[in-house]
C-alpha positions in Angstrom: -78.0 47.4 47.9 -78.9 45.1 45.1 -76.5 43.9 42.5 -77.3 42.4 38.9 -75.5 39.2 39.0 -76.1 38.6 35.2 -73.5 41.7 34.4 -70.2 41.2 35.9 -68.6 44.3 36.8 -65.4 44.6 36.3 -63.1 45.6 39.4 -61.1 48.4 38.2 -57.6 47.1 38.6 -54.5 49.2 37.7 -53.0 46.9 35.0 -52.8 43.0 34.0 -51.0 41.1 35.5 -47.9 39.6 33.7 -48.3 35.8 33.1 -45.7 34.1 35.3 -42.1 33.2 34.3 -42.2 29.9 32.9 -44.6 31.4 30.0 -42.8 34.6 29.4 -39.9 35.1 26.4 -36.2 34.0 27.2 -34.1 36.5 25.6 -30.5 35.6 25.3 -27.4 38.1 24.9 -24.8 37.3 23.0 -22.2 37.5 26.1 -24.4 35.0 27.9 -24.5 32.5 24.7 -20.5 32.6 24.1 -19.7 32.0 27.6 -22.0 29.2 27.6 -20.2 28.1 24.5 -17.0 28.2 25.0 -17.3 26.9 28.6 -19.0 23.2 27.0 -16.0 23.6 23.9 -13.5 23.7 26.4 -15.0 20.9 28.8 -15.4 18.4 25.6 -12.1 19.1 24.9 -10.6 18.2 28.9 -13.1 15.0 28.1 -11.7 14.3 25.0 -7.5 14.5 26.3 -8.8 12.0 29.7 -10.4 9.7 27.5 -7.2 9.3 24.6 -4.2 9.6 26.7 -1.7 7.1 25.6 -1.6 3.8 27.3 1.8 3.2 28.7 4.1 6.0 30.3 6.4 7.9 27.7 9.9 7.3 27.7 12.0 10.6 28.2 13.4 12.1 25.1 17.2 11.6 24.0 17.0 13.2 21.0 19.9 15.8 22.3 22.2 13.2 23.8 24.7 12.0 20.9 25.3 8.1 21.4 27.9 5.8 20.0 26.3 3.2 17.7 28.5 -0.6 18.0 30.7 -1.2 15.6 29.3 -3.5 13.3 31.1 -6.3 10.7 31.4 -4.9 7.5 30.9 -8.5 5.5 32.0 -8.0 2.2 29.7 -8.3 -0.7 29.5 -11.3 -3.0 30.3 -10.0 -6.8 28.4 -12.7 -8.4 27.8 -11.0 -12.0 31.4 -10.9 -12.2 31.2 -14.8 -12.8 27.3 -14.2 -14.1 27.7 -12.2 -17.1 30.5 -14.0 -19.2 28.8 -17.4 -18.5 25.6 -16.2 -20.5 27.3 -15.3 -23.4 25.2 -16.6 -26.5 27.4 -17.7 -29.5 26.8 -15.9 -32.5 26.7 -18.2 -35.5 27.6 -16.5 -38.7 26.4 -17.8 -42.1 27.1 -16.4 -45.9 24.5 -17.2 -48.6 26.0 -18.0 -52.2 25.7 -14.3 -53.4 28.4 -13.7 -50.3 26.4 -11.6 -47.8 26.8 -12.5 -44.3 23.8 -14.0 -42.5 23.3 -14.0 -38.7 21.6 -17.3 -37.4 20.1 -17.1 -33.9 19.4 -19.9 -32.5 18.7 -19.0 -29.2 15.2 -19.3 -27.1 13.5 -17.3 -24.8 12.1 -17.6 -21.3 10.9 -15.1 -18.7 11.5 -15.3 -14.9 8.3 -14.3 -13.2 9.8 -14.5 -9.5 12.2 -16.2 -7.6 11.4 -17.3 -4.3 13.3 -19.0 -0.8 10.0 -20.9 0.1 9.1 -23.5 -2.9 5.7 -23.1 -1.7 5.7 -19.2 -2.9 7.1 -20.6 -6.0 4.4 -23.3 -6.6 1.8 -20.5 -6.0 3.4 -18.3 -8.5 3.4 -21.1 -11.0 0.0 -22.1 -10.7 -0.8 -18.2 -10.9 0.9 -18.2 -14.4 -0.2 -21.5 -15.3 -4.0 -20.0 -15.2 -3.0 -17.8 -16.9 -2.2 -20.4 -20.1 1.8 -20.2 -20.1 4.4 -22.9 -20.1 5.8 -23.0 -16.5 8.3 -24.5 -14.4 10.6 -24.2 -11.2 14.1 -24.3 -11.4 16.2 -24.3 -8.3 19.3 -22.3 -7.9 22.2 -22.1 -5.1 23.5 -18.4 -4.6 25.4 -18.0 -1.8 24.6 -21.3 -0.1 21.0 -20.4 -0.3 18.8 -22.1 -2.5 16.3 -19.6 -4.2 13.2 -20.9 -6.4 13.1 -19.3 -10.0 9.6 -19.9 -11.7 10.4 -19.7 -15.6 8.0 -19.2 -18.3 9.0 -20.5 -21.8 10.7 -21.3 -23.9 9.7 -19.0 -26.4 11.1 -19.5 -30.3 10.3 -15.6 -31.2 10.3 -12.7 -29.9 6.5 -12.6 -30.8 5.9 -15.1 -28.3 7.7 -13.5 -25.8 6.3 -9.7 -25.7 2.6 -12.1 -26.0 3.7 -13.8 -22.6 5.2 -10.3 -21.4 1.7 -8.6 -22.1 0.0 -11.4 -20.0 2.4 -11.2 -17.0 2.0 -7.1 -17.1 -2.0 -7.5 -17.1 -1.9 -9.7 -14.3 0.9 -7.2 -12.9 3.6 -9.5 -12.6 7.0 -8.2 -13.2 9.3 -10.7 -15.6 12.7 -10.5 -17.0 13.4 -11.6 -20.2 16.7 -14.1 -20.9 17.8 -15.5 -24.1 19.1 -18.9 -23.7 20.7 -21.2 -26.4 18.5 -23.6 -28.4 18.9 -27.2 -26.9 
């Protein structure tokens, strides 16, 4: 029998055969997927306690247990603005003019305390802080209570004007101050 080699003939074959399994479609279900999910969730999670566990062991809790606190030393407290107050009483001189009217003649001054410090080296920080910033400054030491604290004091001022000027430098630089009125020396 003699064939035609030019024209293939074709085998009759039932059906194609599928291409293998590395080539075909993956089809997930969603069952599949959240298992998958929720298994690598709760494995990150185990990872995640191993790996921040505190570093020393926990003491146990007493939170329940009521416990007597030592008696402490009540010290008693030092009054000082008892003794404060009526030494910084200004005098009030009282003039009349020729007409008779009473005229009130203040001679006091003004100064601001910018801080007061135990370390004179805090102090002189301060000072140079405020002296930048083109105010009158100086240190002025002070015993309370056997301590000796370091109050840096800005002035004098003559007016008022002066003072709320000064103030309105201290507050932009946010430094708190407290005003006194002192008598004119």
């Amino acid at each position: 029998m003699t064939q035609d080699f030019a024209k293939k003939h074709r085998s009759r074959k039932s059906a194609p055969e599928p291409p293998p399994i590395a080539v075909r479609e993956r089809k997930f279900s969603l069952p599949t997927f959240l298992t998958g999910f929720l298994s690598g969730a709760f494995i990150t999670f185990l990872a995640a306690l191993w790996y921040l566990k505190p570093a020393g062991d926990i003491p146990p809790s007493d939170a329940g247990k009521p416990r007597a606190e030592p008696q402490t030393k009540v010290e008693e407290m030092q009054w000082d603005f008892y003794e404060i107050f009526p030494k910084s009483v200004v005098p009030i001189v009282e003039e009349y003019t020729n007409a008779g009217e009473k005229v009130v003649v203040d001679d006091s001054r003004w100064v601001l305390q910018a801080g007061s410090f135990k370390d004179p080296i805090d102090a002189d920080e301060r000072r140079a802080t405020l002296i930048l910033l083109g105010l009158d400054v100086g240190i002025q030491e002070v015993k309370v209570t056997g301590d000796t604290w370091h109050r840096v004091i800005a002035g004098p001022f003559d007016s008022k004007l002066q003072l709320n000027r000064a103030q309105d430098k201290l507050a932009q630089a946010e430094i708190s101050s407290i005003p006194m009125k002192i008598p004119a020396s």
